[in-house]
Each structure stands twice: as structure tokens, then as C-alpha cells.
Kinemage of the C-alpha trace (Angstrom):
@kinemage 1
@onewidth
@group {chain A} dominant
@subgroup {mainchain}
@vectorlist {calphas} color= white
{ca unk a 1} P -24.619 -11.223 -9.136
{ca unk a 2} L -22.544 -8.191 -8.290
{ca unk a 3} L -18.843 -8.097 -9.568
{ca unk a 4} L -16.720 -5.135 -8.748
{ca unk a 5} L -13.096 -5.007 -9.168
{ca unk a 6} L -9.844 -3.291 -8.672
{ca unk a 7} L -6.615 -2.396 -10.230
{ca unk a 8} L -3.824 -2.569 -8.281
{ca unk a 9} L -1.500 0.000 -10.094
{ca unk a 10} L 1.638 -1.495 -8.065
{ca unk a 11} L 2.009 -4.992 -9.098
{ca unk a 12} L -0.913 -4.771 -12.475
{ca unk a 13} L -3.263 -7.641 -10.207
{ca unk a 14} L -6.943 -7.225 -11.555
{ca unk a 15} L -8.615 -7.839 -8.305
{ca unk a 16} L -12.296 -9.260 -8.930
{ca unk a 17} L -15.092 -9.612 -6.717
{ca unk a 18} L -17.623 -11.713 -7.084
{ca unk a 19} L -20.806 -11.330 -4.487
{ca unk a 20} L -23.340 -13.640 -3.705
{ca unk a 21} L -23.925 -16.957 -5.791
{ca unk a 22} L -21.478 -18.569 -8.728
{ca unk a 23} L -23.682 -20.972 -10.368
{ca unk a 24} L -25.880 -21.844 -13.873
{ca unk a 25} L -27.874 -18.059 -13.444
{ca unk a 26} L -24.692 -16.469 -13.021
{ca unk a 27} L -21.856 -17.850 -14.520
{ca unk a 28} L -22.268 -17.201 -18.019
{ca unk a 29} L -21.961 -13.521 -16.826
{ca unk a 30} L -19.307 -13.698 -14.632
{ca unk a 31} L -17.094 -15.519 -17.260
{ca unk a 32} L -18.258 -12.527 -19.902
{ca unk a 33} L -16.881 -10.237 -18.074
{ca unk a 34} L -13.639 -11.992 -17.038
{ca unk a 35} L -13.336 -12.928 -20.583
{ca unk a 36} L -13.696 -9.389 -21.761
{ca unk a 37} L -11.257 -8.080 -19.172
{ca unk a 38} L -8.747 -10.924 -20.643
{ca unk a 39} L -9.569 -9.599 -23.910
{ca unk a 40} L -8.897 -6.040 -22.977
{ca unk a 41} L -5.062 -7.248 -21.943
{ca unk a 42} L -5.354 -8.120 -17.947
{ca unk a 43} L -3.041 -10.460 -17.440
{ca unk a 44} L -2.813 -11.183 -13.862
{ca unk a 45} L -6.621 -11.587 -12.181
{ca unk a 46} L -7.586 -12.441 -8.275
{ca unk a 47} L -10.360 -13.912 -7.956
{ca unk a 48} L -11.177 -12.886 -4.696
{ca unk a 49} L -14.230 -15.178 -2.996
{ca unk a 50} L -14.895 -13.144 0.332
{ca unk a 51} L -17.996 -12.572 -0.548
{ca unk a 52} L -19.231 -15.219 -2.481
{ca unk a 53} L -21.736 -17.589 -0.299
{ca unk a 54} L -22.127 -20.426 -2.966
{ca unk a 55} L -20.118 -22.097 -5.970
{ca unk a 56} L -22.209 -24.621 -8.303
{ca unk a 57} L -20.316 -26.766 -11.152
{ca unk a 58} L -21.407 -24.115 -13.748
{ca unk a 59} L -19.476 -21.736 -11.847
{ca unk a 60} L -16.327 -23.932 -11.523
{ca unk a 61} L -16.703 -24.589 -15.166
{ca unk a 62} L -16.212 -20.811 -15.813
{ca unk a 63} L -13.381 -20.137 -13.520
{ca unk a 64} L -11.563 -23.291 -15.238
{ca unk a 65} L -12.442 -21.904 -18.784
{ca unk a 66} L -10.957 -18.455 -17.716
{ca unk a 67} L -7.240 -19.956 -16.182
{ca unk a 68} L -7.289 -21.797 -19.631
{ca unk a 69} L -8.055 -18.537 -21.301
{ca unk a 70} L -5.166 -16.812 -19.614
{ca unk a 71} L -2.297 -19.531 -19.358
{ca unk a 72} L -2.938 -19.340 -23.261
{ca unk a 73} L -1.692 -15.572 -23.762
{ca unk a 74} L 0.505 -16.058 -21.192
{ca unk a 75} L -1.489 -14.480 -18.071
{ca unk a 76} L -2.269 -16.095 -14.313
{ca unk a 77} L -5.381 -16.923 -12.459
{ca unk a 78} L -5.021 -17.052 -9.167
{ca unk a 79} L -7.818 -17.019 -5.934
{ca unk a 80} L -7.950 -15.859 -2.688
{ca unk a 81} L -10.943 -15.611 0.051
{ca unk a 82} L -12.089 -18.995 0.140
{ca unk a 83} L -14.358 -19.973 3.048
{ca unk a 84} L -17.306 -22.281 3.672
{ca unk a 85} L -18.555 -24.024 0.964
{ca unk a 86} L -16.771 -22.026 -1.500
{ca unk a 87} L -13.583 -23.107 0.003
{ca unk a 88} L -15.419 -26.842 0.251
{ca unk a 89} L -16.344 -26.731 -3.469
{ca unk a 90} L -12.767 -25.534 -4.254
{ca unk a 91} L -11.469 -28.747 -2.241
{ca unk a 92} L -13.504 -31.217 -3.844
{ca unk a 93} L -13.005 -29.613 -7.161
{ca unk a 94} L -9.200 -29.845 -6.897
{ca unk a 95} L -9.212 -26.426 -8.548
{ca unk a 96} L -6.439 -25.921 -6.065
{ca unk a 97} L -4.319 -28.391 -8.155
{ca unk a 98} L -4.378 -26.008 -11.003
{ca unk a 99} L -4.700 -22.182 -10.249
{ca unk a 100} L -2.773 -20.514 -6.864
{ca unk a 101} L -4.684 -19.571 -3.979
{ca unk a 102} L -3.477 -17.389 -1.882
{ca unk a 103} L -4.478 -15.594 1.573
{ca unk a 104} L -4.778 -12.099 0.020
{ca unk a 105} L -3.730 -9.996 -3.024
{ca unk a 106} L -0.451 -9.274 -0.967
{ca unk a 107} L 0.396 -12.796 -0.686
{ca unk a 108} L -0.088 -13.285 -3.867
{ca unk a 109} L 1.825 -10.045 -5.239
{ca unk a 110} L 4.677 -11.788 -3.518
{ca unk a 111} L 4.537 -14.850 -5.279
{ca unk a 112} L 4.052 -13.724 -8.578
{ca unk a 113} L 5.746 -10.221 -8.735
């Protein structure tokens, strides 16, 4: 798995990219990283899905364990990009219950400034 990211001086969003497949290979990695970004003092992070083609339960797992990591030092989670499955596995997750999604890091810059 591929994860790039951005920092978006303007409103301090730590825009992350996933590509390809969230699941048991890949998750352990993905929430590494997150967790070390966390750890470095990011405190807002979009998760943006564009290009992620599949989401297993190992990699909901890790983007539940990383909203819990950041509502505890006082951070957000939020996602954006959801299509497809992704979007489906979101749904029937009811991640959506718990973390923001929003259309783009715009939208979401609006709603939490």
C-alpha cells in the first residue's frame, strides 16, 4: 500500500492518502503511520479514500483505533472520497455514525475551522 499525504498550511488538515487495498496485509501499516503522525502532534487528519479500491474489517479496525487515538488528545478524524465498496463498507460499518465525512478537504475545512 502506498500512503502519501499533505499538509494543508491554511487550516493545519493532515490530508492522507491511502492507495489501493485497506485490509489484514495492510492495515497494521497504515495505522503505524497514522499513529506516528498522531504522535508527532497532527491533530486534524483526512482520510481521503479516492483511491482506495477495497476496505476489509482489519482496515476498519484501524481507522476506528486511530479516531479513538485522536478524540483522546483532543484531535478529529474525519473522511472524505468514499466510493464503491469503500463507501459500501463505510455504510455497513456505520463508521459514518462516529467520524465526519465530508465531500472534500474544503468541505471539511469549513466545518471544522
Amino acid at each position: 500500500m502506498e500512503i502519501q499525504f499533505q499538509k494543508d498550511q491554511e487550516s493545519g488538515w493532515l490530508v492522507v492518502l491511502p492507495e489501493g487495498r485497506l485490509d489484514l496485509t495492510t492495515a497494521t501499516e497504515f495505522e503505524d503511520r497514522c499513529a506516528a503522525w498522531v504522535a508527532e502532534g497532527y491533530e486534524k487528519l483526512l482520510l481521503d479514500f479516492s483511491a482506495l479500491e477495497f476496505v476489509a474489517s482489519a482496515g476498519i479496525r484501524a481507522i476506528l483505533s486511530l479516531a479513538k487515538k485522536l478524540k483522546k488528545s483532543g484531535g478529529v478524524l474525519a473522511l472524505s472520497g468514499l466510493k464503491g465498496v469503500v463507501q459500501e463498507a463505510i455504510k455497513i460499518s456505520a463508521i459514518h455514525t462516529i467520524i465526519p465525512i465530508y465531500e472534500n478537504l474544503e468541505a471539511a475545512r469549513k466545518a471544522q475551522p
